[in-house]
DRENLO-656613 format. One record per residue (C-alpha): residue in three letters; x negated, y negated, z negated. Coordinates in steps of 0.2 Angstrom, whole numbers, padded with zeros to 4 digits, always signed. Layout:
N
alaXYZ;...
// end
This chain:
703
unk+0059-0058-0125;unk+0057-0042-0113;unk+0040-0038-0113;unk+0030-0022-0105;unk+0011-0016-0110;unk-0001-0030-0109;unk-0015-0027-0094;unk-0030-0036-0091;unk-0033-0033-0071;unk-0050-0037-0067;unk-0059-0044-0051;unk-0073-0036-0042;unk-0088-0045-0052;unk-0079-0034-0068;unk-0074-0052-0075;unk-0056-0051-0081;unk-0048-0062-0069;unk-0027-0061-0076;unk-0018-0055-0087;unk+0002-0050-0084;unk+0013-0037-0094;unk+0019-0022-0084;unk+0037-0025-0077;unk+0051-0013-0087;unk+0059-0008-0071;unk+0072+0000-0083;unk+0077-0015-0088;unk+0081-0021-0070;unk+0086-0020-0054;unk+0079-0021-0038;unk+0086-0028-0022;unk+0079-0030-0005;unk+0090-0039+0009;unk+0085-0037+0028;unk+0094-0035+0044;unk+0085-0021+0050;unk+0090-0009+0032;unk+0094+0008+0045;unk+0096-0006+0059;unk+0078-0004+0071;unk+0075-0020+0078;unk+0058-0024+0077;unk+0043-0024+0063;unk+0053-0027+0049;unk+0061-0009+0051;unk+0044+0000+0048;unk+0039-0013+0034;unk+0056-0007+0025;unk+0056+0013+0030;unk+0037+0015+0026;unk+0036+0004+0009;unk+0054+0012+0003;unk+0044+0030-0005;unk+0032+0019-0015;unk+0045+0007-0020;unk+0057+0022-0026;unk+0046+0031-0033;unk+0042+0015-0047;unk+0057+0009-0047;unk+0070+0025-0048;unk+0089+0022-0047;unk+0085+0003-0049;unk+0080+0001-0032;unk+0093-0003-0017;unk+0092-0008+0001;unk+0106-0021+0008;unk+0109-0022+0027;unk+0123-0024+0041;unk+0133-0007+0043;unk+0132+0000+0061;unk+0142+0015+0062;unk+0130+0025+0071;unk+0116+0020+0062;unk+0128+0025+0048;unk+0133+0044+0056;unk+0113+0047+0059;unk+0102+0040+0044;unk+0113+0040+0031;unk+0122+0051+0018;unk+0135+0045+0009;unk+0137+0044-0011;unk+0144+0038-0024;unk+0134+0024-0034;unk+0127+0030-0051;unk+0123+0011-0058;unk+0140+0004-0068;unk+0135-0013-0060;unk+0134-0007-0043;unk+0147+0002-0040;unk+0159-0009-0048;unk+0152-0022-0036;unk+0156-0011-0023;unk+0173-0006-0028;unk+0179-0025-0029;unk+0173-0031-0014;unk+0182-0016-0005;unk+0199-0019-0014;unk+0197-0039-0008;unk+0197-0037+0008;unk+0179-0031+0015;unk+0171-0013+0021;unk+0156-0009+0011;unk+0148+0009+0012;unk+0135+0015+0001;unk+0124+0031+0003;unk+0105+0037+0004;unk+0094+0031+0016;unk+0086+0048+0024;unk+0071+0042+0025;unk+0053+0047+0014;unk+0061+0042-0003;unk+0078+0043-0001;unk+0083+0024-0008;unk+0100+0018-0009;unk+0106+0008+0003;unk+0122-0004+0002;unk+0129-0008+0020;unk+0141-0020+0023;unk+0152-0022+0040;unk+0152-0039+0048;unk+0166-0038+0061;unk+0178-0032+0045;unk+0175-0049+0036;unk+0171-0060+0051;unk+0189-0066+0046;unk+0181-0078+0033;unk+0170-0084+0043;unk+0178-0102+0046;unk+0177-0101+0025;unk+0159-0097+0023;unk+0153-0110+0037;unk+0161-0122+0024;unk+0154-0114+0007;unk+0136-0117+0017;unk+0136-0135+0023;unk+0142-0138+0005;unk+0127-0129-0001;unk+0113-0136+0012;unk+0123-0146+0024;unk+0118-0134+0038;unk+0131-0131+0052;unk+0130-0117+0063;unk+0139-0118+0082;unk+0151-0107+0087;unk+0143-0101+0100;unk+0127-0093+0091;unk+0134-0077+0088;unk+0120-0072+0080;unk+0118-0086+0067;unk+0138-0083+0065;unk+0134-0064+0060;unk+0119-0068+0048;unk+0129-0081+0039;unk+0143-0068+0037;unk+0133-0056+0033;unk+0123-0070+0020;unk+0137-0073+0011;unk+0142-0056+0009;unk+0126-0053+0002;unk+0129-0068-0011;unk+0144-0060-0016;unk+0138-0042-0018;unk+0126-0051-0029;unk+0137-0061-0041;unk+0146-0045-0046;unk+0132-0036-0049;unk+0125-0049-0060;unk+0144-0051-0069;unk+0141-0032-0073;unk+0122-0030-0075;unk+0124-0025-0093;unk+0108-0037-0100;unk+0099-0029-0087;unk+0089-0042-0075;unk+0089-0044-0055;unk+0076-0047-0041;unk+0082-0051-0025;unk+0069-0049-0009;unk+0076-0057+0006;unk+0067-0052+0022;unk+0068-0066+0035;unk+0082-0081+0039;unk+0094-0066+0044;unk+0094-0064+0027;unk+0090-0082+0021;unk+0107-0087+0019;unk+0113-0072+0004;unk+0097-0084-0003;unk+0103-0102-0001;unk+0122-0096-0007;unk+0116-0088-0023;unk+0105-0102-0029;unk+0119-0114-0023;unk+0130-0103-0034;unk+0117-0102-0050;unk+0118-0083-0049;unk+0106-0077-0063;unk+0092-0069-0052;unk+0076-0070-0049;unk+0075-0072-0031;unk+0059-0070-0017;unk+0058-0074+0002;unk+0047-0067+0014;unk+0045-0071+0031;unk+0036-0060+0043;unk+0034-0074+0056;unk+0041-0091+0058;unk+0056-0095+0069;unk+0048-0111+0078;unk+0031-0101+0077;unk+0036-0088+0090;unk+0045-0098+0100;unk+0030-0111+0102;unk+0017-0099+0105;unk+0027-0091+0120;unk+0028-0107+0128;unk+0008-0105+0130;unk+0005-0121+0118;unk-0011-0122+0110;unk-0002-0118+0094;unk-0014-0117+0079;unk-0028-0129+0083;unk-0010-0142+0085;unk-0003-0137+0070;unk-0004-0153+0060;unk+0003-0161+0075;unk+0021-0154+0081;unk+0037-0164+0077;unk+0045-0150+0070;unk+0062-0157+0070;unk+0059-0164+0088;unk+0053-0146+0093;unk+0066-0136+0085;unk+0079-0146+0092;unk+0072-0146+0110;unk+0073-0127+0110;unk+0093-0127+0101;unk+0087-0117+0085;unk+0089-0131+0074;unk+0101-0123+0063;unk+0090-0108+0064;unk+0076-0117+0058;unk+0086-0126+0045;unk+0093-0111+0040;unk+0072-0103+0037;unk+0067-0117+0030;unk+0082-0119+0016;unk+0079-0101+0011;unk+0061-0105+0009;unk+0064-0120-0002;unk+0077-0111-0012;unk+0069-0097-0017;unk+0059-0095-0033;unk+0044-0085-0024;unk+0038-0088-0006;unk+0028-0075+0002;unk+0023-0071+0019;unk+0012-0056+0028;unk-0004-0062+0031;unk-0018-0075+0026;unk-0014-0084+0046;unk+0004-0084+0046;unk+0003-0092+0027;unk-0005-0107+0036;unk+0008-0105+0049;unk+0022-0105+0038;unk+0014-0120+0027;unk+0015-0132+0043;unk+0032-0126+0049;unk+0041-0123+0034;unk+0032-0135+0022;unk+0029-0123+0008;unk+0012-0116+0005;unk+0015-0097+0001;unk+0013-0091-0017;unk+0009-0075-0013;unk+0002-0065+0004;unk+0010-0047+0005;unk+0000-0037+0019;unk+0010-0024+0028;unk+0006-0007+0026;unk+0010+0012+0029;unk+0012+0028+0022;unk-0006+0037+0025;unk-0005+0056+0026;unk-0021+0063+0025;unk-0023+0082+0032;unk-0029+0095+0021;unk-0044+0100+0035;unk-0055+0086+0036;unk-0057+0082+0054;unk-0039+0087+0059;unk-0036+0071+0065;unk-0050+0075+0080;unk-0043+0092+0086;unk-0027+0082+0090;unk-0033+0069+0099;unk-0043+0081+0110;unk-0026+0092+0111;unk-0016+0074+0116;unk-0029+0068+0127;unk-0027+0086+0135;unk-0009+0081+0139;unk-0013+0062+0145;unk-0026+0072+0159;unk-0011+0081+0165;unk-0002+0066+0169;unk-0017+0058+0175;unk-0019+0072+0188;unk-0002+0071+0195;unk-0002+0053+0194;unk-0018+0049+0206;unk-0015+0067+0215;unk-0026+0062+0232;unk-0038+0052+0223;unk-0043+0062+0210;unk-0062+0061+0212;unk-0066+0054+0196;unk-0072+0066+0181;unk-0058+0066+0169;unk-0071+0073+0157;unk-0079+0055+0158;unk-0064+0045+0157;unk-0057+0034+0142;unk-0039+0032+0141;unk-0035+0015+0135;unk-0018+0006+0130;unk-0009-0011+0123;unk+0010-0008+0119;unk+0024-0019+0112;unk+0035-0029+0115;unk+0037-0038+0132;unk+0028-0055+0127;unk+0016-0057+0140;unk+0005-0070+0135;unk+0009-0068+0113;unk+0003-0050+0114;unk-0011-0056+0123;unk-0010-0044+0139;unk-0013-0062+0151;unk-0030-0059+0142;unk-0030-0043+0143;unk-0029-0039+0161;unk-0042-0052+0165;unk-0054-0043+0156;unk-0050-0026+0164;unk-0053-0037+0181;unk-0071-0041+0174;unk-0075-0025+0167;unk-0071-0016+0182;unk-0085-0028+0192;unk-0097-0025+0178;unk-0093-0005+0178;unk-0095-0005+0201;unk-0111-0016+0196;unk-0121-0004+0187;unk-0114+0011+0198;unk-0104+0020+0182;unk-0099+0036+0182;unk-0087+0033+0170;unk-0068+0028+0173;unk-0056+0018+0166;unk-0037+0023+0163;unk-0028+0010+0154;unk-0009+0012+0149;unk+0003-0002+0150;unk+0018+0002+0137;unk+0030-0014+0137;unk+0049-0011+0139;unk+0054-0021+0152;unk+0072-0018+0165;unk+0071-0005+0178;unk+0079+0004+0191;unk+0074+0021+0187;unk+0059+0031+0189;unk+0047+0028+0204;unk+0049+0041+0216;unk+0031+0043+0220;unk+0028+0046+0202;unk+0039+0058+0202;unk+0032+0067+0217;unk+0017+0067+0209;unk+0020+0075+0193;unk+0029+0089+0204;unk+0011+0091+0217;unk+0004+0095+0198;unk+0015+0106+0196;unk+0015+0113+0214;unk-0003+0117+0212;unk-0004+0122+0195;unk+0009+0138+0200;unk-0002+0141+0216;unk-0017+0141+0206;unk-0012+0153+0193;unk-0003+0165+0206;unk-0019+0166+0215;unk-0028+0169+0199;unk-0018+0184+0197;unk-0021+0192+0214;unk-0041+0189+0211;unk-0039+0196+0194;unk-0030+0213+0197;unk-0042+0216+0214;unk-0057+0212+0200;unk-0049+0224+0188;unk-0047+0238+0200;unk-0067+0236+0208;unk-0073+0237+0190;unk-0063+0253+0188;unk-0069+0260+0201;unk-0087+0257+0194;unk-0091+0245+0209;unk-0095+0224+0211;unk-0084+0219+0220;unk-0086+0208+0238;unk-0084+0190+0231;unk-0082+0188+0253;unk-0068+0200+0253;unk-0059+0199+0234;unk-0047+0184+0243;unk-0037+0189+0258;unk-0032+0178+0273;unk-0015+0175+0263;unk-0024+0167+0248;unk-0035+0155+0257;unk-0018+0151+0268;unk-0010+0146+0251;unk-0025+0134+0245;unk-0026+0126+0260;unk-0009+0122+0261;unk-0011+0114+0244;unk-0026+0106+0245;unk-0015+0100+0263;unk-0002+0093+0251;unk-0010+0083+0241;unk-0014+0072+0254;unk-0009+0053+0254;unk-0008+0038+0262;unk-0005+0025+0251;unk-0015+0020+0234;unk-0006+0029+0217;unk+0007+0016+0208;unk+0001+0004+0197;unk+0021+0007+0190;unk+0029+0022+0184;unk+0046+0016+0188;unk+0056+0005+0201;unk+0055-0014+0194;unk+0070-0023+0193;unk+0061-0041+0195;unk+0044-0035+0205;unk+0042-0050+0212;unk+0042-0061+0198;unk+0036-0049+0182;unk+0021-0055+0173;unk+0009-0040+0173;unk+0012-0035+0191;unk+0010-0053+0198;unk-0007-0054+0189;unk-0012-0035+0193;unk-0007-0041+0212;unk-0021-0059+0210;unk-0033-0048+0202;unk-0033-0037+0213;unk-0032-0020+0202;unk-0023-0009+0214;unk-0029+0010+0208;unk-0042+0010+0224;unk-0056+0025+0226;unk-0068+0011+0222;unk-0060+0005+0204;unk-0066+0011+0190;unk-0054+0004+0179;unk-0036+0010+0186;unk-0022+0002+0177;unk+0001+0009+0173;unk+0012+0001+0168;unk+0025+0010+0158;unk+0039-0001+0157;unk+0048+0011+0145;unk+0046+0015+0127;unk+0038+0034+0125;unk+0049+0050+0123;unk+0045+0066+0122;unk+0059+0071+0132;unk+0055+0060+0147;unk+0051+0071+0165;unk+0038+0059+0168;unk+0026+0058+0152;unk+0032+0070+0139;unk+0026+0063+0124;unk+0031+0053+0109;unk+0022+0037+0104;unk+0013+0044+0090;unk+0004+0058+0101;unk+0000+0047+0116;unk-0010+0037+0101;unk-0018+0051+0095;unk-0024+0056+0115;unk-0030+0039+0121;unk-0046+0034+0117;unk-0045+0013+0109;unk-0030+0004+0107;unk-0031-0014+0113;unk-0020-0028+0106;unk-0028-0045+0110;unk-0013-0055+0104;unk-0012-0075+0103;unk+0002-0071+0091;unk+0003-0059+0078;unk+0011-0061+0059;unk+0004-0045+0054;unk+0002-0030+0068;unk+0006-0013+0067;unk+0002-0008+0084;unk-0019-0010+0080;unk-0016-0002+0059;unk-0005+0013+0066;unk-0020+0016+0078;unk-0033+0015+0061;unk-0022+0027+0050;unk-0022+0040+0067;unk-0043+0036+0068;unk-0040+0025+0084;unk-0052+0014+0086;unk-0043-0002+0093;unk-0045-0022+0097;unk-0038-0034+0088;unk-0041-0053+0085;unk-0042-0065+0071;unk-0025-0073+0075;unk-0015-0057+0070;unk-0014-0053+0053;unk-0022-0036+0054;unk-0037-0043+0060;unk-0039-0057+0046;unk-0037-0043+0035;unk-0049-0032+0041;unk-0061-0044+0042;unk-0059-0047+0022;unk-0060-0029+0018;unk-0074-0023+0029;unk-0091-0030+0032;unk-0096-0024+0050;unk-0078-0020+0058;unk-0085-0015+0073;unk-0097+0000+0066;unk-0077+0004+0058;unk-0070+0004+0076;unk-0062-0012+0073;unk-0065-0025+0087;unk-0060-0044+0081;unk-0058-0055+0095;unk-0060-0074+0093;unk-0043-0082+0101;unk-0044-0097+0086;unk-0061-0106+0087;unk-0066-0100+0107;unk-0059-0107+0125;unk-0048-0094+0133;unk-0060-0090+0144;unk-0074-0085+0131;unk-0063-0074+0121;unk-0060-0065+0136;unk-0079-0064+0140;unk-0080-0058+0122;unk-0067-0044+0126;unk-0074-0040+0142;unk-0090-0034+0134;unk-0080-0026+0117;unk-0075-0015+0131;unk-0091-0012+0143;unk-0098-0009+0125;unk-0085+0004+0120;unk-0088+0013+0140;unk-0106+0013+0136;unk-0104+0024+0120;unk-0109+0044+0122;unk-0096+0054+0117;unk-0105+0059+0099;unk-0106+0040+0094;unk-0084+0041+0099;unk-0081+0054+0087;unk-0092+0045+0074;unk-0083+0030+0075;unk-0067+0037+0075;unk-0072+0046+0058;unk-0075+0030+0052;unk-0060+0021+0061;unk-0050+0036+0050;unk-0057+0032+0036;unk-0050+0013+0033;unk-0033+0020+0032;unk-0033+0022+0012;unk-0034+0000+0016;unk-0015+0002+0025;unk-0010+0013+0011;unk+0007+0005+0002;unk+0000+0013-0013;unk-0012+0002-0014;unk-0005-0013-0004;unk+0010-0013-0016;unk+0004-0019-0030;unk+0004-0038-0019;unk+0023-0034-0018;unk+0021-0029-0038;unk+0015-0047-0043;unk+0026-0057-0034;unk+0042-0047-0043;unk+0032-0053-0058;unk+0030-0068-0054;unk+0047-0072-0048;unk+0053-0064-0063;unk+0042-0078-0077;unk+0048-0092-0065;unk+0069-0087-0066;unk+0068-0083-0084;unk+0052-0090-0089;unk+0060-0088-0108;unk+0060-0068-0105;unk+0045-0067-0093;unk+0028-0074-0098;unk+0015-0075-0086;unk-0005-0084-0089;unk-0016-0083-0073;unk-0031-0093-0076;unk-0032-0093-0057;unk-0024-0080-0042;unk-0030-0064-0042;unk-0038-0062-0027;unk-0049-0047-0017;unk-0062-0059-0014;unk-0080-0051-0012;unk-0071-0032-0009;unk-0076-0027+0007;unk-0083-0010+0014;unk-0100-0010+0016;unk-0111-0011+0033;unk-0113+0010+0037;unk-0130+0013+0031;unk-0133+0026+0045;unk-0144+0022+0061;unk-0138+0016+0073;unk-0128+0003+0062;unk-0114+0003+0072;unk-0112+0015+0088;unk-0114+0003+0101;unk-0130-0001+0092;unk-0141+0012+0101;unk-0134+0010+0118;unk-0143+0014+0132;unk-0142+0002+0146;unk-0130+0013+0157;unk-0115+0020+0151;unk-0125+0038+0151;unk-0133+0046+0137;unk-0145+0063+0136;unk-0142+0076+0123;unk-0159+0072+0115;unk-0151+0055+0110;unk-0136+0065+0104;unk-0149+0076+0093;unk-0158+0061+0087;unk-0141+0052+0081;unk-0136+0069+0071;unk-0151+0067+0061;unk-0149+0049+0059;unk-0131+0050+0054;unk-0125+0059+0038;unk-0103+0061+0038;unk-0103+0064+0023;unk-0114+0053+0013;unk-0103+0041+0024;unk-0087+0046+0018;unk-0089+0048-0001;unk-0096+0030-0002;unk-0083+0023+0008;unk-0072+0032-0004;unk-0080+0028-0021;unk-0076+0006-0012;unk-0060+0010-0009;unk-0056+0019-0026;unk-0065+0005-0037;unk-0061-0006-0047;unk-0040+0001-0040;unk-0036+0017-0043;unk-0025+0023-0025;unk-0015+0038-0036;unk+0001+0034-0046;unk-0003+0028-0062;unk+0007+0035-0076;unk+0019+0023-0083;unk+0014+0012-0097;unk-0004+0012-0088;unk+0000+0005-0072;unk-0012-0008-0065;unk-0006-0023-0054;unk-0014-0029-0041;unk-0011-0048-0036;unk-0010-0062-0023;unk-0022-0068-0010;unk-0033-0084-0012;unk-0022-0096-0002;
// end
């Protein structure tokens, strides 16, 4: 029997709650299996990239990556190499001498893994073969005309075969397989089918039917009990997707999923009840100088001004200085990312903000890919008056300067009437002239293939948020992922984070939600709700979310229309803060990110390789939970400071005095703050690498 040192993992109370033996990753190897291994096609990819360090840093040259080759995925990411492993490479040099293309290399990426890439239009020969081997295994057919399903089930069985001769050449050494998702699902149901000696795990990051139910705008999980899945599955013609999910779940020794809401999800629709919940995380970077993280979110929002400027050039008479930058972004589901709910909020809060006569304006950013023309030309034109103007300032700056210069050298104060000429006033005039406008800045920064009919700007049109003098809430709508080599708004997505001021993601469905954590780990404050995954976990973790810039919105156990009240006055609340009870809450918002850390999320991943492990070779592997381990009771505590939260000393107009801004300073200690919040995360889990032979493993959720 293999065994590893002994641990006794121990709950919050201090009570030993488990006891597992440390895994001897040298006696085995790991494999995880996902389409979007150096393939970016949606969440999964940044699951993969970001948890690959922490996973090759414990596991060494026993960890590899499987995925479809795409030859300019292949040219960009990844370096070519030999395999070192006997098994692997052997694996690699049979399939390649019968008749299939697989390339294997480094993933250049934080951690370098290996990754083994197989080509699917090179074997799509077999594919009239493999379409047998699988309704033999589960009696699943797949049409012809699914492409898709056609290229995962090559790409499956592929997989399966990779695996078997690893396995015929491990040497006594044991293998996990992870398999993300049913693009994966089917290397899963072929290599149980086949009694390959692995221990295998499945993890689904959302459900098939899930998705596709909730962007019908069905009242999904208070109906969950009640769907005919079959009936629904079928209706939609994913029934041999669906199958497909469900088989891998069944099959599979361990079942895990990303979030405590989509494991009661996925117990409904795929009629397994998780065994273990793995939260998503990141790789946190934390900067040597404390409040870094501040200076470059002044220095971004600096840069979002700019655009703003251009953008509402002939309406600028709003104080920039006393405007908040907000944003949702993702992809173009209108109604599952929550920007129906969204953008009937903003209609409400911009009432609420013209009500009490607010001086304080409202810029919120819509960035959702959708098809375009091109750029709008009035946006264009806009950014150029910026520019214009900018130039003419700076060369009349320079005139003023020398004349200044040459009065003061000559020991006299110069005539302030007489320093600018007739030219210089001709100039500025002429500007100020050209900035002139008829019509209302765009609510779009580009032409929209489908105006008419598009989601946002129908609702924008019945709501009636069309960037008038009188809003105060003025809304754009990006329709274009960000780069930093766009004309229009020259930055990348991770510094328009950093500038903008909350991060608003009010989805009906979410599996896990990266858009709301990447906004925590930059010290974003941001909404979320407690149908996303993040937001269940958040509310675990942390006692008084809001005080940590975390705003959970009820979608589950409200009407529509109360959630969106509840959203409205998240928001009027945020507007209302002074710009001292911002930067507090950011500090703390920055502060959760050791929560999102994968070196401390990883040990979930850790216990279900263990556990998959005692349940494939349960004569080698020996696990006794008296019950899950669970985080249960670990949560960060209410902020002892006063005001509890910053919205908790409001005044009742979005203004504040500097004498409020004195009195919170001495109300608020940072640092007393910080070092408690530390000492929680740290206990009873250390977040440093433990040394081998004294690692601690970290277990499942309650489910």
């Amino acid at each position: 029997m293999l065994r590893g040192r002994s641990l006794s993992v121990t709950s919050l109370s201090g009570l030993p709650r488990w006891e597992v033996e440390e895994l001897p990753v040298e006696d085995l190897l790991l494999f995880e299996i996902a389409w979007e291994v150096t393939n970016k096609v949606g969440g999964i990819y940044t699951v993969i990239q970001t948890k690959a360090k922490t996973t090759a840093d414990e596991w060494g040259d026993n960890y590899f990556l499987i995925g479809p080759y795409f030859e300019h995925n292949m040219k960009t990411q990844v370096e070519q190499c030999e395999p070192i492993n006997d098994a692997v490479r052997k694996a690699v040099d049979t399939m390649n001498k019968h008749g299939c293309q697989v390339h294997f290399g480094r993933w250049l990426i934080e951690g370098s893994p290996y990754v083994v890439l197989f080509d699917i239009g090179y074997s799509a020969w077999n594919l009239d073969r493999w379409k047998g081997d699988l309704w033999e295994a589960c009696s699943v057919g797949i049409p012809y005309h699914d492409r898709e399903a056609n290229d995962m089930l090559i790409f499956g069985s592929l997989t399966a075969w990779f695996l078997k001769e690893v396995t015929d050449h491990a040497d006594g050494k044991h293998v996990i397989a992870q398999f993300h998702e049913w693009q994966a699902g089917t290397g899963l149901i072929l290599s149980r089918a086949r009694k390959l000696p692995i221990a295998t795990i499945f993890t689904t990051h959302a459900t098939l039917l899930g998705r596709y139910l909730c962007a019908a705008n069905i009242d999904f999980y208070n109906h969950l009990d009640k769907f005919n899945i079959d009936k629904e599955a079928g209706e939609r013609q994913i029934y041999h997707r669906y199958c497909m999910e469900r088989a891998s779940v069944h099959c599979a020794h361990v079942f895990t999923t990303v979030s405590e809401i989509t494991a009661i999800e996925a117990e409904h629709m795929l009629k397994r009840k998780p065994d273990v919940v793995t939260p998503n995380g990141l790789n946190v970077k934390k900067f040597s100088a404390v409040h870094e993280f501040q200076n470059l979110h002044a220095m971004y929002k600096a840069r979002i001004q700019d655009f703003v400027r251009g953008h509402f050039y002939g309406h600028l008479d709003f104080d920039l200085e006393k405007t908040l930058f907000l944003f949702i972004a993702g992809r173009y589901e209108f109604s599952n990312k929550g920007a129906d709910i969204f953008l009937e909020a903003l209609s409400r809060l911009n009432f609420l903000l013209r009500m009490h006569k607010s001086d304080v304006t409202v810029v919120v950013f819509f960035i959702m890919p959708a098809k375009t023309n091109n750029f709008n030309v009035e946006t264009l034109k806009g950014q150029a008056v910026r520019k214009q103007l900018w130039d003419i300032a700076h060369s009349v700056k320079e005139n003023f300067g020398k004349k200044l210069y040459d009065a003061l050298l000559r020991g006299e104060i110069p005539d302030m009437n007489n320093i600018l000429d007739r030219d210089d006033v001709t100039i500025m005039k002429r500007a100020i002239f050209s900035t002139q406008r008829q019509s209302l800045p765009p609510v779009t920064t580009h032409n929209m293939i489908d105006d008419s009919t598009d989601p946002i700007l129908s609702t924008i049109r019945r709501i009636g948020l069309f960037n008038s003098r009188t809003d105060r809430v003025k809304v754009i709508l990006h329709p274009e992922f960000l780069s930093s080599t766009s004309p229009l708004l020259p930055m990348d997505y991770e510094e328009f984070v950093r500038g903008c001021h909350l991060g608003v993601f009010p989805s009906y469905y979410e599996p896990w939600g990266y858009t709301p954590a990447e906004c925590t780990v930059m010290g974003i404050p941001s909404v979320t709700t407690n149908l996303s995954g993040f937001g269940c976990f958040m509310q675990e973790h942390v006692a008084d979310p809001t005080a940590y810039g975390i705003y959970i919105v009820d979608r589950r156990f409200r009407s529509p229309d109360d959630s969106c009240n509840q959203l409205t006055q998240f928001l009027y609340g945020f507007c209302k803060q002074s710009r001292r009870q911002r930067i507090i809450q950011r500090n703390r918002t920055e502060r959760l990110s050791d929560l999102l850390d994968w070196r401390y999320l990883g040990r979930y991943y850790q216990h279900a390789r263990y556990l998959t492990l005692s349940r494939a070779f349960p004569d080698k592997f020996h696990m006794e939970p008296t019950s899950p381990p669970t985080t249960e009771g670990f949560k960060y505590p209410r902020p002892s400071s006063v005001p509890p939260s910053p919205s908790g000393s409001q005044v009742s107009s979005p203004q504040s005095s500097d004498v409020e801004d004195e009195a919170e300073d001495e109300r608020y200690n940072e640092e007393e703050e910080a070092e408690r919040d530390r000492l929680n995360i740290k206990s009873p889990f250390s977040l440093g690498r433990v040394p081998r032979g004294k690692k601690k493993l970290h277990g499942e959720y309650k489910n």
